[in-house]
C-alpha positions as CSV (number, residue, x, y, z in Angstrom):
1,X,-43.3,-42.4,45.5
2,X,-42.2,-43.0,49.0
3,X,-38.1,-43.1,47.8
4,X,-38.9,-40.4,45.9
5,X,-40.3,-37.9,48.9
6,X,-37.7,-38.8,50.7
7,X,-34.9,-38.0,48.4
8,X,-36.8,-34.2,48.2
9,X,-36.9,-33.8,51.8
10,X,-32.9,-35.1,51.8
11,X,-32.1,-32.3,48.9
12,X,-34.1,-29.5,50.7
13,X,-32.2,-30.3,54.0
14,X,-29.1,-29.3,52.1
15,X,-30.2,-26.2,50.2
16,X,-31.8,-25.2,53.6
17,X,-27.9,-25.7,55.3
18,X,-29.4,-27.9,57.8
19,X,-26.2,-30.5,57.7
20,X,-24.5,-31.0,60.8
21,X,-22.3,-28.6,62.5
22,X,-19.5,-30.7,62.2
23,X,-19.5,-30.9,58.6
24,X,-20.3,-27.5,57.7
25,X,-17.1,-25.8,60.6
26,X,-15.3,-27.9,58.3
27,X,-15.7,-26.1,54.8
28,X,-13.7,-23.1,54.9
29,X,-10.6,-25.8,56.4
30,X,-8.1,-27.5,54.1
31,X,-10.0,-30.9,54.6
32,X,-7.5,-34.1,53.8
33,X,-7.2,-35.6,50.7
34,X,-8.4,-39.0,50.0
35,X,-8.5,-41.3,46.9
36,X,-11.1,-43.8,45.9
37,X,-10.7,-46.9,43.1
38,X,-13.9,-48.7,42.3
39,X,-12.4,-51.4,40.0
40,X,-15.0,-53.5,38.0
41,X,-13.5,-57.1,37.4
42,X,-16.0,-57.6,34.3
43,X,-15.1,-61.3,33.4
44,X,-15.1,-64.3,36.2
45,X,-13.9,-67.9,34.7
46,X,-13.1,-69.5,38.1
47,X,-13.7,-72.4,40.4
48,X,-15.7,-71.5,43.8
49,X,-17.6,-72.6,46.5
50,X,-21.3,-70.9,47.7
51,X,-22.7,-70.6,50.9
52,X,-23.2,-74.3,51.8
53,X,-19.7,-75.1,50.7
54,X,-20.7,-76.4,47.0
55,X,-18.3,-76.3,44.7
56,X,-19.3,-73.5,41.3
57,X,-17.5,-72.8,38.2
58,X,-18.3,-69.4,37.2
59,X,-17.8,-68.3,33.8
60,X,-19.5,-64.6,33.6
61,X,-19.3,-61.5,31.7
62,X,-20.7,-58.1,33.2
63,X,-23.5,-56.6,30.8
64,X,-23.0,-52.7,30.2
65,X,-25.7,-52.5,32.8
66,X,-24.0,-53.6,35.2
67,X,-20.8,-51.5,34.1
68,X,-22.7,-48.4,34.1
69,X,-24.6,-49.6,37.7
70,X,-21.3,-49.9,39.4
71,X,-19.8,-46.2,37.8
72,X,-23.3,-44.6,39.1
73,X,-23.1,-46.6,42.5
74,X,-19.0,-44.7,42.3
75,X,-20.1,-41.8,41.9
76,X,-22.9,-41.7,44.7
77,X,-20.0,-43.0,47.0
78,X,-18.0,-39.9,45.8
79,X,-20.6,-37.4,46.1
80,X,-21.8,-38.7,49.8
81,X,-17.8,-39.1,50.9
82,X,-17.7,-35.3,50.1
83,X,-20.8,-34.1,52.2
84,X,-19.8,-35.3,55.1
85,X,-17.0,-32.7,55.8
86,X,-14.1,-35.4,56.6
87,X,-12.3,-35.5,53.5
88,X,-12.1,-34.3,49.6
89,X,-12.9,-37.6,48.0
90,X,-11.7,-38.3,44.6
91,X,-12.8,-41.1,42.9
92,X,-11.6,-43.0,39.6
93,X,-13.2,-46.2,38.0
94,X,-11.3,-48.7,35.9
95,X,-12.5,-51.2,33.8
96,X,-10.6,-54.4,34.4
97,X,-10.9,-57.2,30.8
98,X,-8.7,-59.5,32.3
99,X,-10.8,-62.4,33.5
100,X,-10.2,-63.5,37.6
101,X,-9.5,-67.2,37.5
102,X,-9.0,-67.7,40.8
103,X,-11.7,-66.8,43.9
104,X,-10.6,-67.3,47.6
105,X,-12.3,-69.7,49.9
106,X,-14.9,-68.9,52.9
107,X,-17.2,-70.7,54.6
108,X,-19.9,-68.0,53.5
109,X,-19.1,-68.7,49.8
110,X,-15.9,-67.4,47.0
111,X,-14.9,-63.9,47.1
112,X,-12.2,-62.0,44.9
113,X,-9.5,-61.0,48.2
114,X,-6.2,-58.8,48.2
115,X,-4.1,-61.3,46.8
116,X,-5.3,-62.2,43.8
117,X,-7.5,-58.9,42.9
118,X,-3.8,-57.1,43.6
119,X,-2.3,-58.6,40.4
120,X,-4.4,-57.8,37.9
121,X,-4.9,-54.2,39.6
122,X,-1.3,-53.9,38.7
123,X,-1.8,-54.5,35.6
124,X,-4.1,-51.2,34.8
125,X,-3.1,-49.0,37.8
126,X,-0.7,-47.5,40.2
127,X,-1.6,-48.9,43.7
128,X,0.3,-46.4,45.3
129,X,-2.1,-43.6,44.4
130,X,-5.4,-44.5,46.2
131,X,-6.3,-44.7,49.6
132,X,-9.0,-47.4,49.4
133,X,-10.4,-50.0,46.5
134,X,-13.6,-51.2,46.3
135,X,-13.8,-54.2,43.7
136,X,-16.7,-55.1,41.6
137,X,-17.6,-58.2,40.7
138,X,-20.6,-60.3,39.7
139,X,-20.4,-63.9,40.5
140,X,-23.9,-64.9,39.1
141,X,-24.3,-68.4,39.7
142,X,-22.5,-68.2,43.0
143,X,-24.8,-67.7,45.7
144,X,-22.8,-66.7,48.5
145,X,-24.2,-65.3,52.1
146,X,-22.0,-61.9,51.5
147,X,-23.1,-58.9,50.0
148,X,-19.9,-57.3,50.5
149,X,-16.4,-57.8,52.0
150,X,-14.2,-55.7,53.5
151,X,-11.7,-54.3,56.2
152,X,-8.4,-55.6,54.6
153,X,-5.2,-53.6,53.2
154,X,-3.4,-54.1,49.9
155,X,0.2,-55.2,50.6
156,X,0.7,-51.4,50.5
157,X,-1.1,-50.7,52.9
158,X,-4.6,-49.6,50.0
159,X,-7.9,-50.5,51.8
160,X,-9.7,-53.2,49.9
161,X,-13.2,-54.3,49.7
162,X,-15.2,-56.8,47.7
163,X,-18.7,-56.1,46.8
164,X,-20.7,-58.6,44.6
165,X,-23.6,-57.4,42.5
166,X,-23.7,-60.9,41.2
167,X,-25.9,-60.0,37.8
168,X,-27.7,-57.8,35.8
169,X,-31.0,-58.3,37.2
170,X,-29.7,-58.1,40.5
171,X,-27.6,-55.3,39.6
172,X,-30.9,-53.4,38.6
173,X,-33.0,-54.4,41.6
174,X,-30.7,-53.9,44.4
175,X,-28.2,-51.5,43.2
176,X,-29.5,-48.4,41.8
177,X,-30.8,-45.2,42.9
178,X,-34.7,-45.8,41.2
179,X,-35.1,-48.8,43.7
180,X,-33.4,-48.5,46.4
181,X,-33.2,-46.1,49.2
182,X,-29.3,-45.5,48.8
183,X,-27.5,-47.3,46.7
184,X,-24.2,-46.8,47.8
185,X,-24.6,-48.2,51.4
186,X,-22.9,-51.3,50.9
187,X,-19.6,-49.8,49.1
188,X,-20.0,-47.0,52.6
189,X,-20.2,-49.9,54.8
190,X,-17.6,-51.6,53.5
191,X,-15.3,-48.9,53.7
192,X,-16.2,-48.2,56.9
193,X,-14.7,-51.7,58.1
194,X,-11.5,-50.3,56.9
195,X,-12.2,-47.2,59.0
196,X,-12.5,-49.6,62.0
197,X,-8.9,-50.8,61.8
198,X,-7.7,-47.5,60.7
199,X,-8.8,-46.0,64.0
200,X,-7.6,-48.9,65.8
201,X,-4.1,-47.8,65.2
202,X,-4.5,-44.6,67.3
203,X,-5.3,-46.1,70.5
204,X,-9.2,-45.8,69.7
205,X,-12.4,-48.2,68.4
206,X,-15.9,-48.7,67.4
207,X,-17.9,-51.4,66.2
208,X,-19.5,-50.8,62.8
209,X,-22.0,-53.4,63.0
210,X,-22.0,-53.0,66.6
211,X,-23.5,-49.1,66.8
212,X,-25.9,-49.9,63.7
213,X,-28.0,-52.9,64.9
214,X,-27.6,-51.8,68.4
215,X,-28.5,-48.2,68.3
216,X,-30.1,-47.0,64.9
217,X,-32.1,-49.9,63.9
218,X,-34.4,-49.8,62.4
219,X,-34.2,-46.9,60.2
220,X,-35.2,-46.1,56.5
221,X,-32.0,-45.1,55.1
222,X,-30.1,-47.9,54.8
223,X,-27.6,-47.1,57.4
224,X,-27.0,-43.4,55.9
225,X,-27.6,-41.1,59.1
226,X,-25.3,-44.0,61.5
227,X,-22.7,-44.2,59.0
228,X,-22.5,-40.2,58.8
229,X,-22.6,-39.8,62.9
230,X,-19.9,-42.7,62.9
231,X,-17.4,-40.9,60.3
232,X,-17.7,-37.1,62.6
233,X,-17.2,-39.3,66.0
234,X,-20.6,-38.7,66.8
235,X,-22.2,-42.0,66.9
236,X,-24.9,-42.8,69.5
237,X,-24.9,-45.5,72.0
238,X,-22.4,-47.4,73.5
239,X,-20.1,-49.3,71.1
240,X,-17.8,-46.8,70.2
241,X,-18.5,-43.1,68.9
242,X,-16.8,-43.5,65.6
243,X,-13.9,-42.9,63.5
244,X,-11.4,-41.1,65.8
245,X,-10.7,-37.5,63.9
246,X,-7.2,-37.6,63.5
247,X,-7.3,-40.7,61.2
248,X,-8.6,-39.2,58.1
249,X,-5.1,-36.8,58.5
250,X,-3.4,-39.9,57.6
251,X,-4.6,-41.9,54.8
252,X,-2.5,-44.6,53.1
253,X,-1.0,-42.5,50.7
254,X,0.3,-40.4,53.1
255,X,1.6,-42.3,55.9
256,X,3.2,-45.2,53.1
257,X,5.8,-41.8,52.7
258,X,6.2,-40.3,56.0
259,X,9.7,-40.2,57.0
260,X,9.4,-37.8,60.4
261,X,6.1,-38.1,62.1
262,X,5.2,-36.2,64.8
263,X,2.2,-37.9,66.7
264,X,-0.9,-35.1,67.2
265,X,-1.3,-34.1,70.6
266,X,-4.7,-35.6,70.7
267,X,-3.4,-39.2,70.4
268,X,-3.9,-40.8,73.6
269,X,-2.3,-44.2,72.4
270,X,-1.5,-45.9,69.9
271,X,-2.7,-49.6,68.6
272,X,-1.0,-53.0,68.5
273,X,0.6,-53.6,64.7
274,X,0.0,-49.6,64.2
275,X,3.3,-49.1,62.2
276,X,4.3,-52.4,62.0
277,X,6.7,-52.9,58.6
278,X,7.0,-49.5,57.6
279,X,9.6,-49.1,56.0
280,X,10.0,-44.8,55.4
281,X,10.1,-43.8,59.2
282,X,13.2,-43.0,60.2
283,X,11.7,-40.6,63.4
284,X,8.9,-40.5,65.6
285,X,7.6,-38.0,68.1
286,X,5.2,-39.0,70.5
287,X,3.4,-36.3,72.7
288,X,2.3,-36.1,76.6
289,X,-1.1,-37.4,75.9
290,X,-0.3,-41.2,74.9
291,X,0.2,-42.9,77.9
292,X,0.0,-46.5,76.2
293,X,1.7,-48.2,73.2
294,X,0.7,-51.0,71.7
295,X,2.7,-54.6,71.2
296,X,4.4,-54.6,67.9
297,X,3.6,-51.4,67.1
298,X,6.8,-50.6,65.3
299,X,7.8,-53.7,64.4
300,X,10.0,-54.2,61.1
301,X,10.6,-50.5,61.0
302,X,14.1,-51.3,59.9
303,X,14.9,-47.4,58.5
304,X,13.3,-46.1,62.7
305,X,16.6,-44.3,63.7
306,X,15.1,-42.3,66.3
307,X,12.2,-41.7,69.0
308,X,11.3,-39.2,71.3
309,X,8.9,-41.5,74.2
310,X,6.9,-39.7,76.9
311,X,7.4,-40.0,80.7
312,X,4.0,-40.8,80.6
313,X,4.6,-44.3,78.9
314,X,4.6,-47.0,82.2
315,X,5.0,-50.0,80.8
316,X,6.7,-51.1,76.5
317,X,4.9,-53.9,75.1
318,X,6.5,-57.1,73.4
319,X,7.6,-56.7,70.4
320,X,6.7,-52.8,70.2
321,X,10.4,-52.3,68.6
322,X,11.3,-56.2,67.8
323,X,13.6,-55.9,64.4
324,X,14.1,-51.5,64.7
325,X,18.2,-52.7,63.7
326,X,18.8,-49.0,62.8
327,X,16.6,-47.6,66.2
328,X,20.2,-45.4,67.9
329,X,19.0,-42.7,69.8
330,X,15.7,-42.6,72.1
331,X,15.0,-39.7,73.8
332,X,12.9,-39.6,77.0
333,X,10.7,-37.7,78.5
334,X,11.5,-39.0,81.8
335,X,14.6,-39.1,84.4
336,X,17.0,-41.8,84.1
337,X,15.4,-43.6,87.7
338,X,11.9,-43.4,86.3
339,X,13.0,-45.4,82.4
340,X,14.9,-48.0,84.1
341,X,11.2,-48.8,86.1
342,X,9.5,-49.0,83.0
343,X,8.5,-53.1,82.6
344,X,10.0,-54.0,78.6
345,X,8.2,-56.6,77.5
346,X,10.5,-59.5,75.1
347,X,11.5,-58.7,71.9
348,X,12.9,-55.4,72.0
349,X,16.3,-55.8,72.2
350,X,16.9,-52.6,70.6
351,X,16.4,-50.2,73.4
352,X,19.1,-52.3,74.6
353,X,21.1,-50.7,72.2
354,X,19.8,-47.5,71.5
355,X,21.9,-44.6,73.7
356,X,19.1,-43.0,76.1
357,X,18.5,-39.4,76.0
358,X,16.9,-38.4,79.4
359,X,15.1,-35.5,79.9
360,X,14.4,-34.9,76.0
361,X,11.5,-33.6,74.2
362,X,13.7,-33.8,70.4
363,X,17.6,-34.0,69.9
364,X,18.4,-30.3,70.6
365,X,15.1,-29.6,72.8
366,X,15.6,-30.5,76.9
367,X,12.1,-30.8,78.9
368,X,13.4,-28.0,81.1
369,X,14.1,-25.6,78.5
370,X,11.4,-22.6,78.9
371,X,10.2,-23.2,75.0
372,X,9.8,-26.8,75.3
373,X,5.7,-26.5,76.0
374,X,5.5,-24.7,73.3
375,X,6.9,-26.5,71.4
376,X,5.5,-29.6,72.3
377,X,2.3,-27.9,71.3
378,X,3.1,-26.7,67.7
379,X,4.2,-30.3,67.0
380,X,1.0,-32.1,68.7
381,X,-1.0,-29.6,67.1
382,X,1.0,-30.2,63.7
383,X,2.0,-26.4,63.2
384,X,5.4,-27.7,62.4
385,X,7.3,-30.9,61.7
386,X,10.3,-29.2,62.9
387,X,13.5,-29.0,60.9
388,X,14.2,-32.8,60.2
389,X,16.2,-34.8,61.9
390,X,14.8,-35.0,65.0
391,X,15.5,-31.2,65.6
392,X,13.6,-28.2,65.7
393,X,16.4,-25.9,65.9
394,X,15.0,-23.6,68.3
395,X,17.3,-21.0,68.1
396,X,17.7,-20.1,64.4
397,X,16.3,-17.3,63.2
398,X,12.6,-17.8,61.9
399,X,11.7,-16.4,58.3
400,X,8.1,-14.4,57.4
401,X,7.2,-17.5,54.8
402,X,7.7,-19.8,58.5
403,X,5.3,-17.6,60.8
404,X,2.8,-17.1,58.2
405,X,2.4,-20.8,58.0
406,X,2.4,-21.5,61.5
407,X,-0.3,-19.4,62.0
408,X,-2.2,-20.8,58.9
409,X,-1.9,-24.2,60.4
410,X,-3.1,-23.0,63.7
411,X,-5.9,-21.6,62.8
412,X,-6.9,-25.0,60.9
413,X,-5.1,-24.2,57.6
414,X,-8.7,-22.3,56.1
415,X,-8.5,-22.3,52.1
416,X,-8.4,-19.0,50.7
417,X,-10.9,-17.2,48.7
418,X,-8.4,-16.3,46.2
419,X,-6.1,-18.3,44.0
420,X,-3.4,-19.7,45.4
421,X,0.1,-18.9,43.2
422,X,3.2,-20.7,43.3
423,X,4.0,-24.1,44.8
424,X,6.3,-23.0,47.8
425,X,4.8,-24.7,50.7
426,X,4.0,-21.0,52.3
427,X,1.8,-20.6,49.5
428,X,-1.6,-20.7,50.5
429,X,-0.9,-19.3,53.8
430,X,0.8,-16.5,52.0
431,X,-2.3,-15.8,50.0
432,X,-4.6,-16.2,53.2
433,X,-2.4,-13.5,55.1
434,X,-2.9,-11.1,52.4
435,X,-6.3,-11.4,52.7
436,X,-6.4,-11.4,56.4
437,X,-4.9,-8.0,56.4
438,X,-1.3,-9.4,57.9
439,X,0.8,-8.4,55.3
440,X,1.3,-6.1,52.3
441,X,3.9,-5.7,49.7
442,X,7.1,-5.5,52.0
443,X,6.4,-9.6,52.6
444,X,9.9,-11.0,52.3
445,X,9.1,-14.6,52.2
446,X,12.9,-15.6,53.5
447,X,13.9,-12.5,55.6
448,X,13.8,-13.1,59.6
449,X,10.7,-12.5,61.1
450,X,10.9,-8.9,63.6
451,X,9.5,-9.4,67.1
452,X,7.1,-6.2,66.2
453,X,6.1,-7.9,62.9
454,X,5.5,-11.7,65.0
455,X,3.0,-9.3,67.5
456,X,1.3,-7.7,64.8
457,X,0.5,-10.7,63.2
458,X,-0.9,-12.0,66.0
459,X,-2.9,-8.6,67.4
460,X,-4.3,-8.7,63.5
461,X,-5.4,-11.9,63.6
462,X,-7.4,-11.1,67.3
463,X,-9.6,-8.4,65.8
464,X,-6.4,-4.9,66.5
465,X,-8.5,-5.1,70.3
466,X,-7.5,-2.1,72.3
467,X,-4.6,-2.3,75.0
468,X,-3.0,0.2,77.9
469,X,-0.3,1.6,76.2
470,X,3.2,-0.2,76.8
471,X,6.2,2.0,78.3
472,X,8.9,0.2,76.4
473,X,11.8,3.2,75.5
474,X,12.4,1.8,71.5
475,X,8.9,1.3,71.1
476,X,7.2,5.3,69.8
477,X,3.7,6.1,70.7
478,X,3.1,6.7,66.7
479,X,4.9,3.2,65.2
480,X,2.0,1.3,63.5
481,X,3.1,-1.6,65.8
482,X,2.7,0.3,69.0
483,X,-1.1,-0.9,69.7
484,X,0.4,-4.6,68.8
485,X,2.8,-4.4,71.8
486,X,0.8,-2.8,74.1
487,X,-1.8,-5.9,73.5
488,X,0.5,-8.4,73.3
489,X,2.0,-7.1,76.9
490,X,-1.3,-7.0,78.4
491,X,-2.2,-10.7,76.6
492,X,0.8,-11.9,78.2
493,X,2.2,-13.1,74.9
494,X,5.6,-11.6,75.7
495,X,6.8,-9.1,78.7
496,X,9.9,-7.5,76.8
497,X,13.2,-8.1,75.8
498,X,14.5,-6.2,78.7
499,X,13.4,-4.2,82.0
500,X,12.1,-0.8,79.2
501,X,13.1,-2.2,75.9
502,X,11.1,-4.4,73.6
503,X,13.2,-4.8,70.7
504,X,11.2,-4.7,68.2
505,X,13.2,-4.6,64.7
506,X,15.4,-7.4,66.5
507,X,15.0,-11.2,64.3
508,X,12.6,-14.1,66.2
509,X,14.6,-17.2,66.6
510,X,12.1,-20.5,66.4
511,X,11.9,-20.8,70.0
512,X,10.7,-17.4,70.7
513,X,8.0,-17.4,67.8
514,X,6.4,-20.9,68.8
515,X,6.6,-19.5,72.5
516,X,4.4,-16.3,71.0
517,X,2.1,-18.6,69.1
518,X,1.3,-20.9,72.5
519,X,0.6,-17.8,74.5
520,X,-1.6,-16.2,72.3
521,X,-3.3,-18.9,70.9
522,X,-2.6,-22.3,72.8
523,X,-5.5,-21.5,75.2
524,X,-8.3,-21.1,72.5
């Protein structure tokens, strides 16, 4: 009766919108994608060893019980993943008939680990397409101190966890919803140990067990409330205040095929092994705000051709770019006086041979160019990638489709209430400008971008606020853009083309459109 009062008072808190603020900002935002495998090994005929080191044979078939217990327990996981306001989880569940003849060793008793539970995932699925496994197994006879194992990667870089419901009647005591409090904490916590070493690699860390034992115990929800606070960053106490918000951006499936990666400006370092043996970057971008890289961080990223490093880096770790044997071009944020004092620890001979770019924010972007804050923003704030090879091309002309989805992205890419048609990558923010008033049917999705049509946007998207009319000579009291100018003028978000003239049919080159975006928007 207890359970089940509880689980009423947990469903009226969410009819009654009482979920954190955190999670519920984060609904009308194009929340990152992330997919879920719960794979259940059904058949175990393999030697082992339980927690006091004696050695078991297990020879074990999963009942339909415990089948169906592990697809409820995946879609509990699923459900909770979603509510939290991090991600859109999506789950699938395999079946796996192929019996596991082989269990890893610990001193805590056998467990199925990454390297043999990869091969017969192989066999029934595309590894490549999730983000995290959890595998299912029940060991029976094998009494082992672990309830579940995790915090490793597949060879792909997958999360992987073990969790061992060890029978059917311990399956239906301690593993679904009618007796227990939540039956999905242990598949949660598990995952969360990936979580730990996810973070890790942006300069950043928490301790799982850590913040439970230490500042939510005890509590009645198995861990439910911590685990939430830990996933928004929000954790109490002292050991770490969660998962650091710009990891869920870049699950496994995503950065496993990043080729140009521009670091978010809210990066303050990055971890030791972070990008270690990837083998798809070919250029990175590191902002201002990471003052410290960690050792090996790139190492064995034998396609890294280029990186832009910031003056604020004092000292390169050893190994940071140890076997980078395509790594040509590195361009610094610094003077040439101020690189050659930076300590290089061993194994990293290539910045030896890379050719030294000094005073560089990209390939065609100085840091005394007067866009280069801005543009430094729109990359740190992941606006735009630029236009690929470590360019941005500031001065080309920008097209509608480009502002459109600069300024979806800055305003936190929100989903639009209408359907979305097309698969251009402008499309949603096409459809979200049309219902944000910013466009009509003269949208030209590759003709340039005006300077009157870049302020309108803009004055739109600020609520059309009222402004001291501007005395520009081409700009006519009547012209539907006229209040635009005026506000954008009295904003600051541009002073003119010239000492009476605003130009205002004339084309936006990059440069000058980023520049517009930081003014009016970089200080929000």
């Amino acid at each position: 009766m207890k359970k089940k009062l509880v689980s009423l008072l947990l469903a009226l808190v969410l009819c009654l919108g009482l979920m954190p603020v955190t999670a519920s900002a984060a609904e009308n935002k194009a929340l990152p994608d992330w997919y879920f495998l719960f794979a259940i090994f059904k058949n175990i005929d393999a030697d082992g060893k339980d927690r006091n080191g004696k050695a078991v044979h297990v020879t074990y078939s999963m009942s339909q019980d415990e089948v169906n217990v592990a697809r409820e327990n995946a879609k509990e996981f699923e459900e909770y993943m979603n509510s939290v306001g991090v991600m859109r989880a999506h789950m699938d569940v395999v079946e796996i008939d192929e019996p596991v003849t082989e269990l890893a060793d610990r001193d805590d008793g056998s467990y199925l680990n990454t390297k043999l539970a990869a091969p017969l995932l192989k066999n029934k699925v595309d590894l490549d397409r999730y983000d995290h496994v959890t595998g299912i197994v029940s060991l029976n006879n094998l009494d082992t101190k672990w309830l579940g194992l995790g915090g490793v990667s597949l060879e792909n870089g997958t999360g992987y966890s073990c969790i061992n419901i060890r029978n059917r009647e311990n399956a239906l005591k301690n593993f679904t919803a009618e007796n227990t409090t939540w039956s999905a904490a242990g598949h949660v916590h598990e995952f969360l140990h990936f979580m730990e070493k996810q973070t890790k690699k942006f300069g950043a860390k928490f301790g799982l067990h850590d913040v439970r034992i230490n500042h939510y115990m005890p509590d009645g929800d198995e861990g439910k409330e911590c685990y939430r606070d830990i996933m928004l960053n929000r954790a109490r106490g002292t050991d770490g205040t969660g998962v650091h918000p710009i990891t869920w951006q870049y699950p496994p499936h995503v950065t496993r095929t990043m080729t140009e990666w521009n670091v978010p400006s809210g990066v303050t370092g990055i971890g030791k092994f972070a990008f270690a043996n990837n083998k798809t970057l070919t250029r990175v971008t590191i902002p201002s705000s990471v003052t410290s890289i960690g050792g090996a961080a790139f190492q064995g990223c034998s396609n890294l051709t280029s990186i832009s490093l910031p003056a604020a880096i004092t000292r390169v770790e050893g190994y940071t770019f140890a076997n980078c044997s395509k790594l040509t071009d590195i361009y610094y944020g610094g003077t040439e006086e101020q690189w050659k004092a930076i300590p290089v620890g061993t194994s990293n001979s290539a910045l030896g041979r890379a050719a030294i770019h000094y005073n560089h924010l990209l390939a065609d972007v100085k840091t005394t160019d007067r866009f280069a804050q801005p543009i430094a923003w729109v990359l740190g704030q992941g606006i735009t990638g630029g236009t690929g090879g470590g360019k941005f091309s500031p001065g080309d002309a920008c097209t509608q489709a480009q502002i459109l989805t600069f300024l979806h992205r800055a305003k936190g890419s929100p989903k639009p209430a209408g359907a979305v048609t097309g698969d251009k990558y402008y499309a949603s923010a096409v459809q979200w400008a049309r219902e944000q008033g910013l466009i009509d049917e003269t949208f030209s999705a590759d003709a340039p971008c005006t300077r009157a049509m870049a302020v309108t946007y803009l004055w739109k998207l600020a609520g059309s606020p009222q402004a001291a009319a501007s005395s520009f000579t081409d700009v006519p009291a009547g012209a539907d853009y006229a209040g635009a100018v005026s506000w954008a003028v009295e904003k600051g978000v541009t002073s003119g083309a010239g000492a009476d003239t605003f130009a205002p049919g004339s084309a936006c080159t990059r440069g000058q459109i980023v520049t517009f975006l930081y003014r009016a928007l970089g200080q929000e």
